[in-house]
N, C-alpha and C positions, 0 to 999 in steps of 0.2 A: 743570553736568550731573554726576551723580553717573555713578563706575563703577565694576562689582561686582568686590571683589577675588578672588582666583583661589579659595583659602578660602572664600569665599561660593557660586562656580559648582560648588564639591568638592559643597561641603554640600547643594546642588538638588539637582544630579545623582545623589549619592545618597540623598536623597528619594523621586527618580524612580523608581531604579533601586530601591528597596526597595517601592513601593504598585505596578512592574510587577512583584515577587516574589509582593505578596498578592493581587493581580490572580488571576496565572496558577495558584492553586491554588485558587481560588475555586469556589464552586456549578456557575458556568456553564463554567467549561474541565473539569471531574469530567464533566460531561454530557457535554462534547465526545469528550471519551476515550473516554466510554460507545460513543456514538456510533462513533467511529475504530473500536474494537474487534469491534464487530457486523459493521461492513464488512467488520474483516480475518477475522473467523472466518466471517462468507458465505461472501467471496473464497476462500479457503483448503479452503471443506467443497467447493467448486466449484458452489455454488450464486448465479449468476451472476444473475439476477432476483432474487433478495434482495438483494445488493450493488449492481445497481443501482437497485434502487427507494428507496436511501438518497441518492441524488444526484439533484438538481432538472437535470435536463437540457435544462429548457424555456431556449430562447434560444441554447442551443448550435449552432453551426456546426460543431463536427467529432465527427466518432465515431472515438472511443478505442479501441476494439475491434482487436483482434487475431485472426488466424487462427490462432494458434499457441497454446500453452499454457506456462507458466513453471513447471515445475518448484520447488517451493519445501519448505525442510526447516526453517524455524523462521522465523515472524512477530511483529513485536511493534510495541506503539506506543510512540513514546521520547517527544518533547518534545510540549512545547502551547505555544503564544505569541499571547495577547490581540493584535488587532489593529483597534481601532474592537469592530465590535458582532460579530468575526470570533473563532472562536480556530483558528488556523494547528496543525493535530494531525498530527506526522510520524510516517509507518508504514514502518516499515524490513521487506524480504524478504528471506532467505536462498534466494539462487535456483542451483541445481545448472545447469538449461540449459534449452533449450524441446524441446518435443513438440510434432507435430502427426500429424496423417492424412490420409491416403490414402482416396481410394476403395475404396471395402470390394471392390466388384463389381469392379475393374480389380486392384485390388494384394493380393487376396487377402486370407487368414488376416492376414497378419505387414503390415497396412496401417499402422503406427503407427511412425514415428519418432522418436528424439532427435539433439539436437546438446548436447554441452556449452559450459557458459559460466560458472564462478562467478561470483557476484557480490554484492552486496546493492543492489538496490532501493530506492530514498529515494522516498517521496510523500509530497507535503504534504498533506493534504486540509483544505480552507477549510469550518469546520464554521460553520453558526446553531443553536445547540443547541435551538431554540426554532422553527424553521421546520419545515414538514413539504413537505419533503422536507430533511431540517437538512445537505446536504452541495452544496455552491454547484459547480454543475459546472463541471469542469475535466479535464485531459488523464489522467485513471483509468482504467487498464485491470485488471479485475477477474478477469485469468485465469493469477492466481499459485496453482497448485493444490497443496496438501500432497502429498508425496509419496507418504504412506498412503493416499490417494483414489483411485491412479492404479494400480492392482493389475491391476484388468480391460485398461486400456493395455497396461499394461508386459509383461502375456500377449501381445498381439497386437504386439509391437513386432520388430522383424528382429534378427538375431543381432547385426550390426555396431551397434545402437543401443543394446541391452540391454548389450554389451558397455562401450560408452561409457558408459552411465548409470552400471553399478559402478565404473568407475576414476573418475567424478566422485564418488557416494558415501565412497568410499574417499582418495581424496587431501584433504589438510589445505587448508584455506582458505589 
């Protein structure tokens, strides 16, 4: 029985590791990105039917959905990684903290809260560049909203929230 010297298993693995380098910038992970990006600029304009009408939700058992809103100051999409017929497209959120509201009729004008929370947000999203609906449903919540969106909010939000949103603006990550 032959066995493979250690030099031999260097030299595969980086084979491997080099045809999953040309893989992943390939036709079909550029689509994915495509893809990824559309979502995050849906997500982001707070155009929540757009972003989800890019996810196949058929067969899903849970909703992803939030009552609250993510506060976000800069999105981007980082990596891609081939996975079978999958490409794995990570969407990183720069999230200040959540908002949400009130009842208009009970909480008045100033129905609009925040809480702070920095953070960044990691999603993976499981792209088919080629399926329609090309984004394989999974745990996405599509209510990271630019902070530029959120203008009319931040009007109606209470002194103590508005106040929190500037010292979150304001302090360094």
């Amino acid at each position: 029985m032959r066995t493979l010297s250690f030099c031999a298993v260097l030299a595969l693995a980086s084979m491997i590791a080099a045809a999953a380098a040309c893989q992943a910038s390939g036709p079909r992970v550029a689509a994915a990105r495509h893809v990824a990006a559309a979502y995050v600029a849906a997500d982001t304009a707070g155009r929540w039917r757009t972003a989800d009408s890019l996810v196949n939700w058929r067969g899903c058992d849970f909703d992803p959905a939030t009552d609250y809103l993510q506060l976000t100051t800069a999105a981007r999409v980082s990596d891609a990684a081939v996975r079978g017929d999958t490409v794995d497209v990570t969407v990183e959120y720069d999230v200040l903290g959540r908002a949400w509201s009130y009842d208009r009729k009970r909480a008045g004008e100033t129905n609009w809260r925040f809480t702070a929370g920095r953070r960044t947000d990691k999603l993976v999203l499981h792209v088919l560049p080629t399926a329609k609906p090309p984004i394989v449903c999974g745990e996405y919540q599509p209510n990271h909203v630019a902070l530029s969106q959120m203008s009319k909010e931040i009007a109606h939000m209470d002194d103590s929230s508005r106040t929190a949103l500037e010292q979150a603006r304001r302090s360094p990550r």
